[in-house]
C-alpha positions as CSV (number, residue, x, y, z in Angstrom):
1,X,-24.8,55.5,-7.8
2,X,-25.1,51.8,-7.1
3,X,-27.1,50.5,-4.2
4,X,-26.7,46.8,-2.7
5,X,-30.2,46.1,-3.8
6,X,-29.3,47.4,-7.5
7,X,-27.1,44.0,-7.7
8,X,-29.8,41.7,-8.8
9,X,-31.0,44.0,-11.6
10,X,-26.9,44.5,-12.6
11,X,-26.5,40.9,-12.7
12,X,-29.3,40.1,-14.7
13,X,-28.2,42.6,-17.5
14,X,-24.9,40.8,-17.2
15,X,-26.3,37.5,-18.2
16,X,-28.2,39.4,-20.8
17,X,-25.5,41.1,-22.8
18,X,-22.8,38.3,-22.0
19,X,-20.9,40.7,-20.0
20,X,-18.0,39.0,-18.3
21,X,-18.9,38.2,-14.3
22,X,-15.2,38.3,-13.4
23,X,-13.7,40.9,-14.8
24,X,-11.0,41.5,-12.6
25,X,-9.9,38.0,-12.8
26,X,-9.8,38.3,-16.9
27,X,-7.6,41.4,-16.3
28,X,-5.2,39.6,-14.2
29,X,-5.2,36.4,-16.6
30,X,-4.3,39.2,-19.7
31,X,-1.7,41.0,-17.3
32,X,0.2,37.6,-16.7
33,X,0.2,36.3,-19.9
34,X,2.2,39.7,-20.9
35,X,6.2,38.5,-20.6
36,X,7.2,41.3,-18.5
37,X,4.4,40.5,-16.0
38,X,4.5,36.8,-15.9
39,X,8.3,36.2,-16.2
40,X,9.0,39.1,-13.9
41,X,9.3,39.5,-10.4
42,X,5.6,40.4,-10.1
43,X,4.0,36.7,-11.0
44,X,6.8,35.6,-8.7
45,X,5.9,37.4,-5.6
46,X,2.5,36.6,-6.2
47,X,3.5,33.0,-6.0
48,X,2.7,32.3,-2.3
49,X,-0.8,34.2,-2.5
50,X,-1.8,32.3,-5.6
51,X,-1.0,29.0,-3.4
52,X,-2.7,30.7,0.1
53,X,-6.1,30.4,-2.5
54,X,-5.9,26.7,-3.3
55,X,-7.2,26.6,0.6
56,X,-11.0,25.6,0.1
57,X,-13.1,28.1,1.4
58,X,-16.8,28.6,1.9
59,X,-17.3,32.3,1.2
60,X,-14.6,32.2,-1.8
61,X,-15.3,29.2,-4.1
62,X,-13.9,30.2,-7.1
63,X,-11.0,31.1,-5.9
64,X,-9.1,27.7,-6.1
65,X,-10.3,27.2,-9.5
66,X,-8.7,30.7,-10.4
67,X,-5.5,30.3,-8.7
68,X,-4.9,26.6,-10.1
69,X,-5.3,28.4,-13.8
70,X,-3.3,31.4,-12.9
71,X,-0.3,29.0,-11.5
72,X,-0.3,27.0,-14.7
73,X,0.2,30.1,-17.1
74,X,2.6,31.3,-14.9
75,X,4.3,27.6,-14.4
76,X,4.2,27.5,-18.1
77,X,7.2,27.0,-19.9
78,X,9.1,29.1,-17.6
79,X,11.9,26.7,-15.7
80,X,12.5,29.8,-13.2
81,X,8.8,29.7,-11.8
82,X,8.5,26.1,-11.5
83,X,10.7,25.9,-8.2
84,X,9.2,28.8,-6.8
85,X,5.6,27.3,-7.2
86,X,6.7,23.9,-5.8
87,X,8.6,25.4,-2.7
88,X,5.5,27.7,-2.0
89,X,3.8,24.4,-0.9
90,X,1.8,24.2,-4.4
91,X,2.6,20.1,-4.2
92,X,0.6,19.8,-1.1
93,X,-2.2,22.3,-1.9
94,X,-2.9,20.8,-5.3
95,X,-3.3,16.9,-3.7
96,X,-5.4,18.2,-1.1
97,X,-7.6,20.0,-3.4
98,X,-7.4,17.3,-5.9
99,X,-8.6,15.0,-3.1
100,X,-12.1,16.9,-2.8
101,X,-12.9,16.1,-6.4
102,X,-13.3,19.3,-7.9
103,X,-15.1,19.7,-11.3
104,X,-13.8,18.1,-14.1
105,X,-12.1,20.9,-15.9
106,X,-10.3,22.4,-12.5
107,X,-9.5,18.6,-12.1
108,X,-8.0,18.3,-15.5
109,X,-5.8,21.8,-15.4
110,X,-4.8,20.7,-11.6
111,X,-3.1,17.8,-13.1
112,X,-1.5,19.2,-15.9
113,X,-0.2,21.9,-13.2
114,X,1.2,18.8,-11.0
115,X,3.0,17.2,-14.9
116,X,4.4,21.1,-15.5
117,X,5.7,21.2,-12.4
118,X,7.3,17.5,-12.4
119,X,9.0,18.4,-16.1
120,X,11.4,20.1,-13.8
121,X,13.8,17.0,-13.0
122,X,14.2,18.0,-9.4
123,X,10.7,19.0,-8.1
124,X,10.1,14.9,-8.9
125,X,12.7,14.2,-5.8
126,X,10.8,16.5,-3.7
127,X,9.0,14.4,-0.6
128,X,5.8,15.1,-1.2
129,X,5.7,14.3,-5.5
130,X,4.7,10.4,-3.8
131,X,1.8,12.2,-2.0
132,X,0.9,13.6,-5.4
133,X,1.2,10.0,-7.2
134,X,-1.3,8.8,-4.9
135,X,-3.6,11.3,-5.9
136,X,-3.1,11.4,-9.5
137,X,-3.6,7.8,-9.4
138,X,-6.8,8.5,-7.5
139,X,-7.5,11.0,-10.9
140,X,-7.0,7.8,-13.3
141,X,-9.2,5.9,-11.6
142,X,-12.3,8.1,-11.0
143,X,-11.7,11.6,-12.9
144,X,-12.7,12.9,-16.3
145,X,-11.3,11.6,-19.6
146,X,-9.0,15.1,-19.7
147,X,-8.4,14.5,-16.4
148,X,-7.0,10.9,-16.9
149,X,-5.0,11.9,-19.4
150,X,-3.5,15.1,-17.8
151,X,-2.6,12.9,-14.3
152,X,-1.3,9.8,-16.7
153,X,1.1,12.7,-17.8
154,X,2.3,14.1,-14.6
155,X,3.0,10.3,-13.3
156,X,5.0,10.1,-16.4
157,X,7.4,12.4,-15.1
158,X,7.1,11.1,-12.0
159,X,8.6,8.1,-13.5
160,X,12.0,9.7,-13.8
161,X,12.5,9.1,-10.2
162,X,13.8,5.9,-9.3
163,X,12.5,6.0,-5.4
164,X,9.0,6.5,-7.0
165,X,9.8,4.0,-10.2
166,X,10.3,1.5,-7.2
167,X,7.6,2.2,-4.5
168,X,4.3,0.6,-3.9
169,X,2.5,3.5,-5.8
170,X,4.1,2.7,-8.8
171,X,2.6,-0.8,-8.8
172,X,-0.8,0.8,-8.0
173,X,-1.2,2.8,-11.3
174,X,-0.1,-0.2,-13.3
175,X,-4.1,-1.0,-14.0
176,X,-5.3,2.6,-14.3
177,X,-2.8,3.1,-17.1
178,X,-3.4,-0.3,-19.1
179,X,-7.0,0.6,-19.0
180,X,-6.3,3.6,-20.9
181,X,-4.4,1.3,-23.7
182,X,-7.7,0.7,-25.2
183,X,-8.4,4.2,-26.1
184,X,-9.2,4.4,-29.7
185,X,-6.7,8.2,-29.6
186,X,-2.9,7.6,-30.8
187,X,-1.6,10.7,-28.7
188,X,-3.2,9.0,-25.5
189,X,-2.1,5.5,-26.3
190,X,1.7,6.7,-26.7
191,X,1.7,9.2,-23.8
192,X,0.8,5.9,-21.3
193,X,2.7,3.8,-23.4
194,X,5.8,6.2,-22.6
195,X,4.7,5.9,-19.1
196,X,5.5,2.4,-19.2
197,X,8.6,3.0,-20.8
198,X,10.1,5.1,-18.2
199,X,9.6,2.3,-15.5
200,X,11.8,0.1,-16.9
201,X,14.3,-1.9,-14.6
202,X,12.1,-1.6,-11.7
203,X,9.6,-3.3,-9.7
204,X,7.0,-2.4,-12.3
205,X,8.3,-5.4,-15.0
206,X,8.3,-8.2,-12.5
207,X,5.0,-7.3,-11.3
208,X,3.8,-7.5,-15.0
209,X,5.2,-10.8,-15.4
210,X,3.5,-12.1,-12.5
211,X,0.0,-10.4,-13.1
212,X,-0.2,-10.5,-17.0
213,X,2.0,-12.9,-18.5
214,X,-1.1,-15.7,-17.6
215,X,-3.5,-13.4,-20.0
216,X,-1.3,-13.2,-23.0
217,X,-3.4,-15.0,-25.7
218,X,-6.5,-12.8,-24.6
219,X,-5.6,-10.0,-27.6
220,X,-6.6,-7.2,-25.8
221,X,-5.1,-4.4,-26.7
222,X,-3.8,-4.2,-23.1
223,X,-1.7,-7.2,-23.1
224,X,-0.2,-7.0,-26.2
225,X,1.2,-3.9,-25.4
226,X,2.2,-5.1,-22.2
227,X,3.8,-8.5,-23.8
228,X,5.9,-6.6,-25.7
229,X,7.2,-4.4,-22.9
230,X,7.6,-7.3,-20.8
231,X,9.9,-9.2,-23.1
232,X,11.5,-6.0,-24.9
C-alpha cells in the first residue's frame, strides 16, 4: 500500500522509466478524440467545466493548459460544439488567460482555439470577439513565432465582420501583420496576406494610404505587398 511519503520515490521511478505524469488527463484526451465521445452529448456537457478551468488557479496550474487543449479537439471541426464553447463564456476566459502570457505553446493553441471558434460566421458578431482582437493583437506583437501566426489567423476571421473590419482595433494590427510580410515561409506570408484581403472597403485602405504610400520606393517586402493592395 502507498504511503504519502512513498510519493517522492514513485515519482522518481516515473521520470526514470518515462512513465506518463498525467495519466488521467491522457485517458481523457484518447476518450474525446473517439467520435462518439467527442461529438456526443458527453464532450458537450463537459463544455462549461472545461471553461470553469481556464480560471487561473494557484493549487491547479496545469489545469488551464489542459482545458485550452481539450476545448480545441473538441472545437475541432465540429460546427455543433463551436456555439456551445463560445456561449459557455470560452471568449472571455481565453483573453483573460491569454492576457497573463502563458507559455508559448498554451499561447499558440489558445489562439488557434480563438480562430476555430471565429470559423463559425456568427461567434465573430458575438460582443466580446473585439475584446479577443485586442488580445490577439497583443499575441502578434509579443508572443511566439506559432503564436503569431495562430492569432494572425483568428483575426483573419475576425475580419469577416464589418463592425470589427471598421473599429480602431482593426487599424492597430495593421503593423503587427506587415511585420510578418517579411517572413521567409509562403503559408505565413499568404495567411496575413489574406488577412489583408478580407479588410477591404474599410477603414483599413485609407489608413494605408495615409501611413505607407510615403514609403513606397523602400522595396521592402512590406510595402510592396501593401502597394499592391492599396491600388488593387
Amino acid at each position: 500500500m502507498l504511503h504519502e511519503s512513498d510519493m517522492p520515490n514513485v515519482m522518481d521511478l516515473s521520470e526514470e522509466f518515462s512513465l506518463v505524469k498525467n495519466p488521467d488527463q491522457l485517458i481523457l484526451e484518447r476518450l474525446f478524440k473517439m467520435d462518439e465521445i467527442g461529438d456526443g452529448p458527453i464532450s458537450q456537457n463537459t463544455i462549461p467545466l472545461l471553461v470553469d478551468l481556464l480560471r487561473p488557479i494557484p493549487n491547479r496550474p496545469g489545469a488551464p493548459p489542459f482545458s485550452v487543449h481539450l476545448l480545441t479537439q473538441i472545437a475541432h471541426g465540429n460546427d455543433t460544439n463551436k456555439p456551445l464553447i463560445a456561449e459557455a463564456g470560452t471568449l472571455d476566459a481565453l483573453t483573460k488567460y491569454l492576457y497573463l502570457s502563458p507559455q508559448d505553446l498554451t499561447e499558440a493553441t489558445a489562439s488557434e482555439l480563438l480562430r476555430i471558434l471565429f470559423s463559425n460566421p456568427d461567434i465573430v458578431h458575438y460582443e466580446s470577439a473585439l475584446t479577443c482582437m485586442n488580445q490577439l493583437i497583443a499575441v502578434l506583437h509579443l508572443g511566439s513565432k506559432g503564436a503569431r501566426m495562430s492569432a494572425a489567423r483568428a483575426i483573419d476571421e475576425l475580419f469577416d465582420s464589418k463592425k470589427i473590419r471598421d473599429s480602431e482595433e482593426s487599424i492597430k494590427a495593421i503593423q503587427p501583420l506587415a511585420d510578418m510580410l517579411d517572413t521567409p515561409k509562403e503559408w505565413c506570408r499568404k495567411t496575413v496576406q489574406y488577412s489583408f484581403w478580407e479588410s477591404k472597403n474599410s477603414r483599413i485602405v485609407n489608413h494605408l494610404r495615409i501611413h505607407w504610400t510615403p514609403y513606397k520606393y523602400s522595396g521592402s517586402p512590406q510595402t510592396k505587398y501593401i502597394m499592391t493592395f492599396i491600388h488593387h
